[in-house]
PDB file of N, CA, C and O in Angstrom, chain B, residues numbered from 101:
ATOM      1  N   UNK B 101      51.029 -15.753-231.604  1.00  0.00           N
ATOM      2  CA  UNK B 101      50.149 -15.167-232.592  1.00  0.00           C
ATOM      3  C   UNK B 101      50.634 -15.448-234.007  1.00  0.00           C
ATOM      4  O   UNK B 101      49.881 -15.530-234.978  1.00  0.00           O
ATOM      5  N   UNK B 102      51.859 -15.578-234.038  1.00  0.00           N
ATOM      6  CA  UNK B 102      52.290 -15.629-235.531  1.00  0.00           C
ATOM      7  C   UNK B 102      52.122 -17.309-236.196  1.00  0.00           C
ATOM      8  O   UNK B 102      52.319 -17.577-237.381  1.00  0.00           O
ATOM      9  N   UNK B 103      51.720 -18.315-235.136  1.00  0.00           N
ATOM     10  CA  UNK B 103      51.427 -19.752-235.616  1.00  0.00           C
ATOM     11  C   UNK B 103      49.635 -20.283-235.045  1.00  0.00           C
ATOM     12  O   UNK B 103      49.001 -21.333-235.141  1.00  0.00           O
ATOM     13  N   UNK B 104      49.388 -19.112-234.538  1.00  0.00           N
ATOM     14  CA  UNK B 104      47.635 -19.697-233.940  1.00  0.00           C
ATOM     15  C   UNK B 104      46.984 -18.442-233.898  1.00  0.00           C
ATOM     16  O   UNK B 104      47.343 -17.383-233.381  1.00  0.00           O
ATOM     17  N   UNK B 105      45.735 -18.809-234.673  1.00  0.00           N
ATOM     18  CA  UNK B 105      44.527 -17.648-234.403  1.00  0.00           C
ATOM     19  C   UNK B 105      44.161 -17.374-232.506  1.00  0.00           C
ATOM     20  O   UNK B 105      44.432 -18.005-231.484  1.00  0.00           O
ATOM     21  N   UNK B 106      43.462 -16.163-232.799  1.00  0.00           N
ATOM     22  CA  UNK B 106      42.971 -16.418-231.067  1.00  0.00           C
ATOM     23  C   UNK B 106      41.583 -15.353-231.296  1.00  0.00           C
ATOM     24  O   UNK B 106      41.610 -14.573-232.248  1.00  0.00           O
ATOM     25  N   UNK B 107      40.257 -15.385-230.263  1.00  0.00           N
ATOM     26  CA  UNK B 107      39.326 -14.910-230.731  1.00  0.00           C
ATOM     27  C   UNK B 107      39.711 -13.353-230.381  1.00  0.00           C
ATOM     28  O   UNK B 107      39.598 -12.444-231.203  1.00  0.00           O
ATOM     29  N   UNK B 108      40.094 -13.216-229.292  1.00  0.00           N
ATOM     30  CA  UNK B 108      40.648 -11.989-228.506  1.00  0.00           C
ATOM     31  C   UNK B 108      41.999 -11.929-227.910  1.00  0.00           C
ATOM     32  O   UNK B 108      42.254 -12.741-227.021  1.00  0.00           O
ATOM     33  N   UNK B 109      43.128 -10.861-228.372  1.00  0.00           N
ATOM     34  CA  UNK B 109      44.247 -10.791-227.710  1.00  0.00           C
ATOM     35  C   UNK B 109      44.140  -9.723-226.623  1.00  0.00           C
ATOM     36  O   UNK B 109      43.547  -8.647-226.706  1.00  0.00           O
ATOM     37  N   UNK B 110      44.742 -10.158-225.711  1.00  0.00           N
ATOM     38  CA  UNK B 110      44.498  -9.277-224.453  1.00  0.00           C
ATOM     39  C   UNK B 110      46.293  -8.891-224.155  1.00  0.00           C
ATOM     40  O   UNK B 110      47.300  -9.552-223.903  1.00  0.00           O
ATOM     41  N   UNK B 111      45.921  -7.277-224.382  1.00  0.00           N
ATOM     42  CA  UNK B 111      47.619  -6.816-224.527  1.00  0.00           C
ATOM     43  C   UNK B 111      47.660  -5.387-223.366  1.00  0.00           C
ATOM     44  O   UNK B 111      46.989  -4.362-223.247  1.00  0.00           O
ATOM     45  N   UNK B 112      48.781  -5.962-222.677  1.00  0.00           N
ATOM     46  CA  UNK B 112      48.886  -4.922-221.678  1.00  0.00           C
ATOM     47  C   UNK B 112      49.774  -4.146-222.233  1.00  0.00           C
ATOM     48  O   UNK B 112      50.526  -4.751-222.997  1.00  0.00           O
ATOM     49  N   UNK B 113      50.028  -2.643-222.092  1.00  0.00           N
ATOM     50  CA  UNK B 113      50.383  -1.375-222.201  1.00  0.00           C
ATOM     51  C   UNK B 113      51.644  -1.425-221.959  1.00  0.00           C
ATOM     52  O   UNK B 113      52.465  -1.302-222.867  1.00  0.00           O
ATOM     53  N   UNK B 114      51.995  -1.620-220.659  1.00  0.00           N
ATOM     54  CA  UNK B 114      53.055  -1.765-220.061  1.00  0.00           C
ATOM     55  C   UNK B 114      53.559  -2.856-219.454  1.00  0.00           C
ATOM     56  O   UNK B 114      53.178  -3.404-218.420  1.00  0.00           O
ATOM     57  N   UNK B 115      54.471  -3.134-220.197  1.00  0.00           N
ATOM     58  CA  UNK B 115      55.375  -4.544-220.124  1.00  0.00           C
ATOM     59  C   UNK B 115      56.592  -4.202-219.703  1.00  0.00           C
ATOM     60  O   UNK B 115      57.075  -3.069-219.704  1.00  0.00           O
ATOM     61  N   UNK B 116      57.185  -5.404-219.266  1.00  0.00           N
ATOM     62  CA  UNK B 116      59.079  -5.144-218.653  1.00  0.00           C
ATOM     63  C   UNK B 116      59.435  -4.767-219.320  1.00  0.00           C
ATOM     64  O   UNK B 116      59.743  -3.580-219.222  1.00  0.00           O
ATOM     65  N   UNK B 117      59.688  -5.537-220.615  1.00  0.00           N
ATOM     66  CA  UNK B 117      60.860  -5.676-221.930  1.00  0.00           C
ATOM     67  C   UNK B 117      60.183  -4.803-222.799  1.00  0.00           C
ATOM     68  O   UNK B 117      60.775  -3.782-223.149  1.00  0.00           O
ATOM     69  N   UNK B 118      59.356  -4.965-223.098  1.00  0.00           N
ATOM     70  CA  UNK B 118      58.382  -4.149-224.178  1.00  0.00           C
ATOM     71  C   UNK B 118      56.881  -3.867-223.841  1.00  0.00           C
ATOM     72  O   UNK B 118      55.950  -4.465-223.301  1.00  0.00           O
ATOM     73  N   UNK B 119      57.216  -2.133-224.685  1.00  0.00           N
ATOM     74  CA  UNK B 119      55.454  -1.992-224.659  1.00  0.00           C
ATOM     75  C   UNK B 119      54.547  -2.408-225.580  1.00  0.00           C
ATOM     76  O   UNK B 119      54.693  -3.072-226.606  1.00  0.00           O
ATOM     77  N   UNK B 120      53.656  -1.959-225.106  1.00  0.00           N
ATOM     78  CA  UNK B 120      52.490  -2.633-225.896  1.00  0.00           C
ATOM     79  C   UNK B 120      52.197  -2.233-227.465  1.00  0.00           C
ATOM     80  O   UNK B 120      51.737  -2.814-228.447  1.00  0.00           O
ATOM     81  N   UNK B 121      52.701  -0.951-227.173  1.00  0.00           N
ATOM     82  CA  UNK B 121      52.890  -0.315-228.962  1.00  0.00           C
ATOM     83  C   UNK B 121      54.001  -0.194-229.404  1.00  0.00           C
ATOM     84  O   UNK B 121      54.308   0.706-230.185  1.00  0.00           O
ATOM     85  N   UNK B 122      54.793  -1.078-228.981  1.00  0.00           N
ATOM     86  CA  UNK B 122      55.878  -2.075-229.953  1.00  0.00           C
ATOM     87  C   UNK B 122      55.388  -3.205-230.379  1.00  0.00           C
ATOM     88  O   UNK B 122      55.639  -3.610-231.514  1.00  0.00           O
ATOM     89  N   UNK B 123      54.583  -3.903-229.486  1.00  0.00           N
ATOM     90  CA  UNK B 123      54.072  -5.144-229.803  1.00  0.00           C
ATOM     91  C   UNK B 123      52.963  -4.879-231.382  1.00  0.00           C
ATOM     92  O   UNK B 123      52.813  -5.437-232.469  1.00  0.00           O
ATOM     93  N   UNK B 124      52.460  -3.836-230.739  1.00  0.00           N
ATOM     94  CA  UNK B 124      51.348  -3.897-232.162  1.00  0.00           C
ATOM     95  C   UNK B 124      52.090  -3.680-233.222  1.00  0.00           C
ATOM     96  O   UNK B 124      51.987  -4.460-234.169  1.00  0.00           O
ATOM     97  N   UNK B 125      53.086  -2.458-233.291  1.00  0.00           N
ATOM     98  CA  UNK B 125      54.102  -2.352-234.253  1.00  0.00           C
ATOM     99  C   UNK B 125      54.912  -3.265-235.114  1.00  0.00           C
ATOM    100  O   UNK B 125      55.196  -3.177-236.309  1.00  0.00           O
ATOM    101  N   UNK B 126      55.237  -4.227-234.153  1.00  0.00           N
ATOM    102  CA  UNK B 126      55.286  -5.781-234.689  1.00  0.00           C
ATOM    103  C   UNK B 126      54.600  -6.397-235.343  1.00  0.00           C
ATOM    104  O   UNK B 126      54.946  -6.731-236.477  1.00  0.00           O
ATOM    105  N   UNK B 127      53.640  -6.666-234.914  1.00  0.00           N
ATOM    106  CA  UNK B 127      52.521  -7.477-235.194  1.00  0.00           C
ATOM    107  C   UNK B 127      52.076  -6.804-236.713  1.00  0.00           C
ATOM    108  O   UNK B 127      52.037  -7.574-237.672  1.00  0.00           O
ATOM    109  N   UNK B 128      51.786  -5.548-236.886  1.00  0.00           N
ATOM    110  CA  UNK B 128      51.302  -4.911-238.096  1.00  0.00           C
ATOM    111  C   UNK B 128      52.320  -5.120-239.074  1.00  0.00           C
ATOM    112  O   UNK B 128      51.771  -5.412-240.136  1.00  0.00           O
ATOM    113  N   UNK B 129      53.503  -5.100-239.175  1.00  0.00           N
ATOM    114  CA  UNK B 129      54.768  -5.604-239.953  1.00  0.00           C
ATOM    115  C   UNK B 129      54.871  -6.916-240.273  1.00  0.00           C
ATOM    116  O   UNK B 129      55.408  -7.329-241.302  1.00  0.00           O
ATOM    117  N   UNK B 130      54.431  -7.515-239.524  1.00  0.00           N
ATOM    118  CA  UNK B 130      54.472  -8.937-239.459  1.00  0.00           C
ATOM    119  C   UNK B 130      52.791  -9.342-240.682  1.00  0.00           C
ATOM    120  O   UNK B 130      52.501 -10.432-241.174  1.00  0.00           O
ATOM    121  N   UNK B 131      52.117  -8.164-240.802  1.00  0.00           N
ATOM    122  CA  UNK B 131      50.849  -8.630-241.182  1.00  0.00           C
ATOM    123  C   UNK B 131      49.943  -9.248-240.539  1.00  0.00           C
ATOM    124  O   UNK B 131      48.828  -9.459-241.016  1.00  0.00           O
ATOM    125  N   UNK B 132      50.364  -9.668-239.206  1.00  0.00           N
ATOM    126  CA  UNK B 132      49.672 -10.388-238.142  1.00  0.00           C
ATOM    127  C   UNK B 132      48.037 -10.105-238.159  1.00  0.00           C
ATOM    128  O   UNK B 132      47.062 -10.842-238.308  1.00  0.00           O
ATOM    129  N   UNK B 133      48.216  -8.605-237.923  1.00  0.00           N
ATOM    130  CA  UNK B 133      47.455  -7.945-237.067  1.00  0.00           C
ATOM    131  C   UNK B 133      45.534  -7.638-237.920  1.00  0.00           C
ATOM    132  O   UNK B 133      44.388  -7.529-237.483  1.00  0.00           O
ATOM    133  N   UNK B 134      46.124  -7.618-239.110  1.00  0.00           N
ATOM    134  CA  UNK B 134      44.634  -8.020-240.209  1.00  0.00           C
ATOM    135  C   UNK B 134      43.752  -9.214-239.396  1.00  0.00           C
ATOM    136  O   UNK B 134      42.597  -9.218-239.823  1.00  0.00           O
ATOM    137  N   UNK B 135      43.938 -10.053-238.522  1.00  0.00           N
ATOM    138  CA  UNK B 135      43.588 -11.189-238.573  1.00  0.00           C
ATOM    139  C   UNK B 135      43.534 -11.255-236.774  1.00  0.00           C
ATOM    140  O   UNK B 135      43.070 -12.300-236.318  1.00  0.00           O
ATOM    141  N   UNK B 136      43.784 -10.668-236.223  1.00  0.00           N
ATOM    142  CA  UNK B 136      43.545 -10.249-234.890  1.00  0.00           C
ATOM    143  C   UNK B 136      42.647  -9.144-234.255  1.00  0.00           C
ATOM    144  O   UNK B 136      42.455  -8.108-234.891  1.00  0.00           O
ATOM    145  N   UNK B 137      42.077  -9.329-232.995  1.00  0.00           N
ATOM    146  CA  UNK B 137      41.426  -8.292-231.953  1.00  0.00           C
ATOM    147  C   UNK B 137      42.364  -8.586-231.204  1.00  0.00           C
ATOM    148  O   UNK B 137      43.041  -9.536-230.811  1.00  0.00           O
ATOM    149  N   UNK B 138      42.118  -6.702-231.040  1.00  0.00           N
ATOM    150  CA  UNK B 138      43.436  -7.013-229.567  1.00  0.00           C
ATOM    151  C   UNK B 138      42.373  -5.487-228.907  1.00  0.00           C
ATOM    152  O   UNK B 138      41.713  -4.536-229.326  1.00  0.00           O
ATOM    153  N   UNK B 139      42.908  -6.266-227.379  1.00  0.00           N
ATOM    154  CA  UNK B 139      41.855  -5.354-226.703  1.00  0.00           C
ATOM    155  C   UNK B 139      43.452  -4.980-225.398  1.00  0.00           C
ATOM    156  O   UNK B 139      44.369  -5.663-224.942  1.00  0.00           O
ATOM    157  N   UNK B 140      43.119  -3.921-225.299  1.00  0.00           N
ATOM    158  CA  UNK B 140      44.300  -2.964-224.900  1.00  0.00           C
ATOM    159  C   UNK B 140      43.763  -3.214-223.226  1.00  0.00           C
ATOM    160  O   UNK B 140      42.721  -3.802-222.938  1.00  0.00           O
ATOM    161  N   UNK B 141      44.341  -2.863-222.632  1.00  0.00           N
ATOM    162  CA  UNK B 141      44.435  -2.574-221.134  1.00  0.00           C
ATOM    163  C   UNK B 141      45.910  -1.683-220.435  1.00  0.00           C
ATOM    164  O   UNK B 141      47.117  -1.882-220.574  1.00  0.00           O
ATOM    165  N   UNK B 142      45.300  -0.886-219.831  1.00  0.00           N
ATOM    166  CA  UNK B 142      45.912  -0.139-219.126  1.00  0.00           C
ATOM    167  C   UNK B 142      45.897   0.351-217.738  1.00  0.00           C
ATOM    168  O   UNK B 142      44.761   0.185-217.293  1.00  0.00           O
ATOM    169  N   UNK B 143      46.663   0.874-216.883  1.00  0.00           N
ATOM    170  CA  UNK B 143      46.719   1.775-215.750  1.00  0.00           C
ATOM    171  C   UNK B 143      46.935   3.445-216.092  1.00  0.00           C
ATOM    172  O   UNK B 143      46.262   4.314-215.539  1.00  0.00           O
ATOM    173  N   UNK B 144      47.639   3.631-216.762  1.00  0.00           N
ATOM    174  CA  UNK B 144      47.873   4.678-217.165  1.00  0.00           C
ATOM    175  C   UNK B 144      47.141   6.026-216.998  1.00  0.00           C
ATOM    176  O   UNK B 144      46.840   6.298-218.160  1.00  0.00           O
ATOM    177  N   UNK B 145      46.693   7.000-216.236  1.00  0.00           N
ATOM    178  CA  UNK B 145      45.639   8.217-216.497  1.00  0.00           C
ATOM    179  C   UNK B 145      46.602   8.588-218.094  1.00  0.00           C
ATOM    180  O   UNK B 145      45.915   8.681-219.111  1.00  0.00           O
ATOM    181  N   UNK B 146      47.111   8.652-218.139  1.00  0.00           N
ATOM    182  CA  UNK B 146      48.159   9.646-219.419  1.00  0.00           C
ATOM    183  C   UNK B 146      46.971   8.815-220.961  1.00  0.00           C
ATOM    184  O   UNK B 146      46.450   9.375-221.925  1.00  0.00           O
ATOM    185  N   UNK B 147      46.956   7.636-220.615  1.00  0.00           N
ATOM    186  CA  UNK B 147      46.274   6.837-221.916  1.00  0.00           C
ATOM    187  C   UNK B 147      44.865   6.730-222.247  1.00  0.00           C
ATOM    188  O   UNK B 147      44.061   5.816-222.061  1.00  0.00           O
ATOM    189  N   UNK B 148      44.700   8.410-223.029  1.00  0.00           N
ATOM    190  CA  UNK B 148      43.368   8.914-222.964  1.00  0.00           C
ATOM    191  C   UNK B 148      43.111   8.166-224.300  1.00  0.00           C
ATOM    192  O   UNK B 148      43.879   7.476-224.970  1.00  0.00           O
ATOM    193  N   UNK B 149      41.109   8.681-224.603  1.00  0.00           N
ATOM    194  CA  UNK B 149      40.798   8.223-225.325  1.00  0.00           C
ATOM    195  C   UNK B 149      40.966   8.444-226.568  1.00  0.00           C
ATOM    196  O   UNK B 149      40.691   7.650-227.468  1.00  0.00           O
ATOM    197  N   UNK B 150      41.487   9.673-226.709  1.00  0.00           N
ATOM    198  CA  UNK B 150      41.969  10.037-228.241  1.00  0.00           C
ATOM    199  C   UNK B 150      43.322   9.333-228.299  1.00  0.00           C
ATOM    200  O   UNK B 150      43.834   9.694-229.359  1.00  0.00           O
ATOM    201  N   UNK B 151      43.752   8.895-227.962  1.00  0.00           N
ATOM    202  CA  UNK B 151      44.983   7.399-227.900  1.00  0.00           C
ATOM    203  C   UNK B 151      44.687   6.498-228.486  1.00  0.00           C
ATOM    204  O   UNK B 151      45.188   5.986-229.488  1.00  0.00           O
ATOM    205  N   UNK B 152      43.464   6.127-227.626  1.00  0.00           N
ATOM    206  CA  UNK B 152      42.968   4.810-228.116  1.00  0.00           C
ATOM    207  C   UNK B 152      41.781   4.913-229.607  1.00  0.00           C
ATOM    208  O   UNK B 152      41.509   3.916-230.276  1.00  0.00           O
ATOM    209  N   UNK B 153      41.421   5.787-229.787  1.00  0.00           N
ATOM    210  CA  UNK B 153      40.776   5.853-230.987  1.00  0.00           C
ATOM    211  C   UNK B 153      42.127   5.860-232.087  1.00  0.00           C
ATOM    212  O   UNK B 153      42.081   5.157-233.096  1.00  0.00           O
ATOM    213  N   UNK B 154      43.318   6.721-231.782  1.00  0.00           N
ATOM    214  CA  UNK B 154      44.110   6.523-232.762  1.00  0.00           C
ATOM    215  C   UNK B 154      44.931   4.680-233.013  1.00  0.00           C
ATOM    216  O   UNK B 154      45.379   4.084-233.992  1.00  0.00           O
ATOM    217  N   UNK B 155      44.788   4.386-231.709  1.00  0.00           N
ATOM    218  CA  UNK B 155      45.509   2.995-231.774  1.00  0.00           C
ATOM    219  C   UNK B 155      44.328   1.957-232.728  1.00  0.00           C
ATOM    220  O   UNK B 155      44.757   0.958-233.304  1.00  0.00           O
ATOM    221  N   UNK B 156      43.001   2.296-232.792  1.00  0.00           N
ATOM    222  CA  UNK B 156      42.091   1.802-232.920  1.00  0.00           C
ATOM    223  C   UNK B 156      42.266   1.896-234.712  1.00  0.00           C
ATOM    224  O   UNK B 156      42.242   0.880-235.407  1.00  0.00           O
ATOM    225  N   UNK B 157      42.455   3.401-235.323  1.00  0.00           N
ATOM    226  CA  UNK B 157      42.400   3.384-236.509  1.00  0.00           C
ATOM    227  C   UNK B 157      43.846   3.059-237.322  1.00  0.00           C
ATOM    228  O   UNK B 157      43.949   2.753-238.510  1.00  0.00           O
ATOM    229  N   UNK B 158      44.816   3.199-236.438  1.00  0.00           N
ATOM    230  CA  UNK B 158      46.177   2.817-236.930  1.00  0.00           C
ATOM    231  C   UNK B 158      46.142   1.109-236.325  1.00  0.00           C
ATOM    232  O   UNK B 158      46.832   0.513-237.152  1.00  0.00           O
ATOM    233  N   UNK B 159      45.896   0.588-235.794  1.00  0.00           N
ATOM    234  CA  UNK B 159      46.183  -1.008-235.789  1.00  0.00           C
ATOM    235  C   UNK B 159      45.030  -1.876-235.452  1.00  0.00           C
ATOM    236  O   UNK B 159      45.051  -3.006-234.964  1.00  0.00           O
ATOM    237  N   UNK B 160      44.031  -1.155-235.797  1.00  0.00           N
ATOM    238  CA  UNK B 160      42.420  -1.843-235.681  1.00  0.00           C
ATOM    239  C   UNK B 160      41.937  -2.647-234.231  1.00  0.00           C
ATOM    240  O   UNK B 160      41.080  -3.498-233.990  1.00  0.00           O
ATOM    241  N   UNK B 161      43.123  -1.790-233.266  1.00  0.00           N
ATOM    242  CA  UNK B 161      42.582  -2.275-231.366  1.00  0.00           C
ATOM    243  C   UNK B 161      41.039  -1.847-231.419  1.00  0.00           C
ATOM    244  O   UNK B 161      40.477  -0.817-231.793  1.00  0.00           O
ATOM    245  N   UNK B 162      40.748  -2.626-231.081  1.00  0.00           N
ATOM    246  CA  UNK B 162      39.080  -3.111-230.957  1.00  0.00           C
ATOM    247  C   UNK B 162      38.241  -2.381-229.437  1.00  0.00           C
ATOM    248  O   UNK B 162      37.046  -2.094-229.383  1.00  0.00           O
ATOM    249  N   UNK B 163      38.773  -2.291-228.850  1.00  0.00           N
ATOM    250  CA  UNK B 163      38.737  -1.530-227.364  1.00  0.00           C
ATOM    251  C   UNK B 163      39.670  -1.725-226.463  1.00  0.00           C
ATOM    252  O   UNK B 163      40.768  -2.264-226.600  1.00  0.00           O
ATOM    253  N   UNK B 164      39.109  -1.193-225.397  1.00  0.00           N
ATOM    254  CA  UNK B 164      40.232  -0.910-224.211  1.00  0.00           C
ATOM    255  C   UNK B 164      39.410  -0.849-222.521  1.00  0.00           C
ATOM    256  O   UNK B 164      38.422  -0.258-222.085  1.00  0.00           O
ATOM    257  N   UNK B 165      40.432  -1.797-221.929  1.00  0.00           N
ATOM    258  CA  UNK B 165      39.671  -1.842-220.652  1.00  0.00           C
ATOM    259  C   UNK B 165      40.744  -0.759-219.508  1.00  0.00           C
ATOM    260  O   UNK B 165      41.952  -0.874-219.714  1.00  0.00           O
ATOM    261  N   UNK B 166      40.402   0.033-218.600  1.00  0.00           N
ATOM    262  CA  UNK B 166      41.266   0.295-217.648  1.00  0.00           C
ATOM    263  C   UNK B 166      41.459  -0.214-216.350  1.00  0.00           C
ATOM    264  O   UNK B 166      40.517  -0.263-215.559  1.00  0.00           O
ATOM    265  N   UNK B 167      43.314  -0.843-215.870  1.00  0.00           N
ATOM    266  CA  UNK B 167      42.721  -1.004-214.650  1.00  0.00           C
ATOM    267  C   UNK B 167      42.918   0.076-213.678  1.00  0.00           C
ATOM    268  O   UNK B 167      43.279   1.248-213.788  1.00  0.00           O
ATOM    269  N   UNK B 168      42.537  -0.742-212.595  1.00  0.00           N
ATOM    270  CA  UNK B 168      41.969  -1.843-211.969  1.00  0.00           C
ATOM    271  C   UNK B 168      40.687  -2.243-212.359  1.00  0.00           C
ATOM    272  O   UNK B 168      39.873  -1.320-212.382  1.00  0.00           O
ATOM    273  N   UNK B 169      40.267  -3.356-212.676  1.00  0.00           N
ATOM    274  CA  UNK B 169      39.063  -3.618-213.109  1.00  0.00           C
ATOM    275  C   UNK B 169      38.353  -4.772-212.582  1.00  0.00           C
ATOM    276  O   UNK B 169      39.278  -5.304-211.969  1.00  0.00           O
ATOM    277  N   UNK B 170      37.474  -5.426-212.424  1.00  0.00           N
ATOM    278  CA  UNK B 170      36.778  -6.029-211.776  1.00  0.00           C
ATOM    279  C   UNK B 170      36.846  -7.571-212.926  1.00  0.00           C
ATOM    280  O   UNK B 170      37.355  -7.439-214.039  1.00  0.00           O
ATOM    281  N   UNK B 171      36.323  -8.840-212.509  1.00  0.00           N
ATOM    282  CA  UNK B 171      36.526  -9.824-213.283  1.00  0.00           C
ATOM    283  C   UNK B 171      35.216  -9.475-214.431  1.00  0.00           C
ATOM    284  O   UNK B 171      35.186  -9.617-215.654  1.00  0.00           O
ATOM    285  N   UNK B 172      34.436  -9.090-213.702  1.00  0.00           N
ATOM    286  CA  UNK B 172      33.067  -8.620-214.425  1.00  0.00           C
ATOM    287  C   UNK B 172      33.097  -7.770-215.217  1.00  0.00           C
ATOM    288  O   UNK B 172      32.536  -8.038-216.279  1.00  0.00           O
ATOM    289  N   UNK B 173      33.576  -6.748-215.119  1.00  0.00           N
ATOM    290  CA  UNK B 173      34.341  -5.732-216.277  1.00  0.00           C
ATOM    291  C   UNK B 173      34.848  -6.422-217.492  1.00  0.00           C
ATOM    292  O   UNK B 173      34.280  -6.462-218.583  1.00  0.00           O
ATOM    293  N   UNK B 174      36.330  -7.123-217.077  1.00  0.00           N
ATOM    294  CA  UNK B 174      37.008  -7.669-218.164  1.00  0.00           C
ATOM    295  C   UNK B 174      36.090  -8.799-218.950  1.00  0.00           C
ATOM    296  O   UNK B 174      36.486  -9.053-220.088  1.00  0.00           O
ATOM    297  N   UNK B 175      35.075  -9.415-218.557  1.00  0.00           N
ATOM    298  CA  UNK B 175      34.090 -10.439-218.969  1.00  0.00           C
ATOM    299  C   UNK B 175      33.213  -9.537-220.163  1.00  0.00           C
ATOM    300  O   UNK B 175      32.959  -9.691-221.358  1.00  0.00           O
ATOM    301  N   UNK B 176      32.992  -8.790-219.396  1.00  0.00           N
ATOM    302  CA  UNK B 176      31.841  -8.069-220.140  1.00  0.00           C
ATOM    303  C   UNK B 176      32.435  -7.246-221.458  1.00  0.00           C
ATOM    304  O   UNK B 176      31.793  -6.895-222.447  1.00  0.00           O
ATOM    305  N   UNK B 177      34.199  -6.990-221.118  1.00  0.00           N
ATOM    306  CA  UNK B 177      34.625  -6.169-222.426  1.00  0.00           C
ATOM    307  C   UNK B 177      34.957  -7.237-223.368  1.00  0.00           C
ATOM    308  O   UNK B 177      35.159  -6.919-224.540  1.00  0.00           O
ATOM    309  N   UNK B 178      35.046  -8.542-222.990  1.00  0.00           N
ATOM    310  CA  UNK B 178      35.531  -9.328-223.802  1.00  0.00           C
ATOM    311  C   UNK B 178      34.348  -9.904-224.758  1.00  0.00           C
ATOM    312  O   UNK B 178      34.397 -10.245-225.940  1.00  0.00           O
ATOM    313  N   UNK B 179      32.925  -9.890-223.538  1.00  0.00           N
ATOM    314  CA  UNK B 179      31.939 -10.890-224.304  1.00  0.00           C
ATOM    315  C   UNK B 179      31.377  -9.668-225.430  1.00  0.00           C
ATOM    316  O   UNK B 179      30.462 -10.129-226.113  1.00  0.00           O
ATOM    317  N   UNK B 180      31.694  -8.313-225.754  1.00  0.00           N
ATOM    318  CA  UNK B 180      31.219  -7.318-226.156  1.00  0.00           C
ATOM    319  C   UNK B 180      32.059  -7.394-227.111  1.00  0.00           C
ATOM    320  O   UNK B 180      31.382  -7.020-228.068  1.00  0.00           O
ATOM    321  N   UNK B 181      33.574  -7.740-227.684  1.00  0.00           N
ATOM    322  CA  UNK B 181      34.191  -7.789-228.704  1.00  0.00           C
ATOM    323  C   UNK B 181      34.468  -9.272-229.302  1.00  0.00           C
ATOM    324  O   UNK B 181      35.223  -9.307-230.274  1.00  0.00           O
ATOM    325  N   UNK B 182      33.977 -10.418-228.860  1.00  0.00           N
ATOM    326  CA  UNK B 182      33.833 -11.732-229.649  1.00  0.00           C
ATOM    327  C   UNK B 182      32.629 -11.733-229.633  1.00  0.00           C
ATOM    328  O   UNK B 182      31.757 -11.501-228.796  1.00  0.00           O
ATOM    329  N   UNK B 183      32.698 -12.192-231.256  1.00  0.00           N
ATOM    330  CA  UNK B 183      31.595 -12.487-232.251  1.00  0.00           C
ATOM    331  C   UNK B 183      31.611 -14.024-232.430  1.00  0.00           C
ATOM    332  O   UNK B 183      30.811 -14.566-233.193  1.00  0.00           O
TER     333      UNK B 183
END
C-alpha cells in the first residue's frame, strides 16, 4: 500500500503477527489511509456495529463483511464499495 494504489483493501481483523487495528493505525500515520478503502472483515461476535461505525469515522473503513461468508456476499460488498 505504501508504493501502489488499490481500488479496495480487504483487511482481516485478526492476523498472527498483527491486528487489523494496528494495521489501520499504521496506515493513518503513514498518511496512507486518505487515499484508501479498506473494507474490514471479521469472525468476531464481540465486533459490533458501533465498532465499526467508529472504525469507519476514525480511519474512513468503508464497510465490513462478516465471516463466514459466501463468494457472493464478498462480491456484492465489494461491487457496492468500488466506484
Amino acid at each position: 500500500m505504501r508504493n501502489k494504489r488499490f481500488d479496495l483493501v480487504l483487511l482481516d481483523l485478526a492476523m498472527p503477527e498483527i491486528s487489523g487495528i494496528e494495521v489501520l493505525k499504521t496506515l493513518k500515520e503513514e498518511g496512507i489511509l486518505a487515499s484508501s478503502k479498506i473494507l474490514l472483515f471479521s469472525a468476531s461476535p464481540s465486533f459490533t456495529d458501533a465498532e465499526v461505525e467508529r472504525l469507519k469515522g476514525e480511519y474512513g473503513v468503508v464497510d465490513r463483511i462478516r465471516k463466514p461468508f459466501t463468494k457472493k456476499e464478498l462480491l456484492g460488498v465489494i461491487a457496492k464499495n468500488v466506484s
